[in-house]
Residue, then its C-alpha position, 0 to 999 in steps of 0.5 A: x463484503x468488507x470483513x475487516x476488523x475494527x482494528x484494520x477499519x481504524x488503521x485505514x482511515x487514521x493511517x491509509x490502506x494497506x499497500x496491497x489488499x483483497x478486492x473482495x473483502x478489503x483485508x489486507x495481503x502480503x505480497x512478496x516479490x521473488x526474482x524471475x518467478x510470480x510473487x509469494x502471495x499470503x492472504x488472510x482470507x479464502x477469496x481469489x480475486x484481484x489484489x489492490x495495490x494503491x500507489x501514488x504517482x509523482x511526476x516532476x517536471x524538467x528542471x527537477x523537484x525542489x527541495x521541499x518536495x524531495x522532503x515531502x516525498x521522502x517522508x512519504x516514502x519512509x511512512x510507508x516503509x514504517x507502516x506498510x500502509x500507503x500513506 
């Protein structure tokens, strides 16, 4: 059942999803990792169920990435800090 706001359905189609969220609902999560311990895990909904983290992979080969990959995944990386979405 998807129980996001409109606010949330714009954000992710315009931006991404979140960089975690409720299986059940698509509501996004706040996961918080704690050292030597199961993380902190804020939701705002009642479910129980999995917690989706999309992630993307970037695999380089041996001689490296070249420069205007490094950029691209910077940039990449820096979206998704600002934003908290994956993007």
């Amino acid at each position: 059942m998807d129980a996001r706001t409109p606010l949330e359905k714009a954000l992710w189609d315009r931006i991404g999803p979140p960089l975690y969220y409720c299986a059940e609902c698509l509501r996004s999560v706040k996961v918080t990792p704690v050292d030597g311990a199961e993380p902190i895990v804020q939701r705002k909904c009642e479910h129980t169920g999995q917690i989706i983290a999309p992630r993307r992979a970037i695999c380089v080969g041996k001689g490296g990435a070249s420069m205007g990959t490094k950029v691209r995944i910077a940039a990449m990386q820096a979206a998704s800090a600002i934003t908290g979405r994956t993007v």
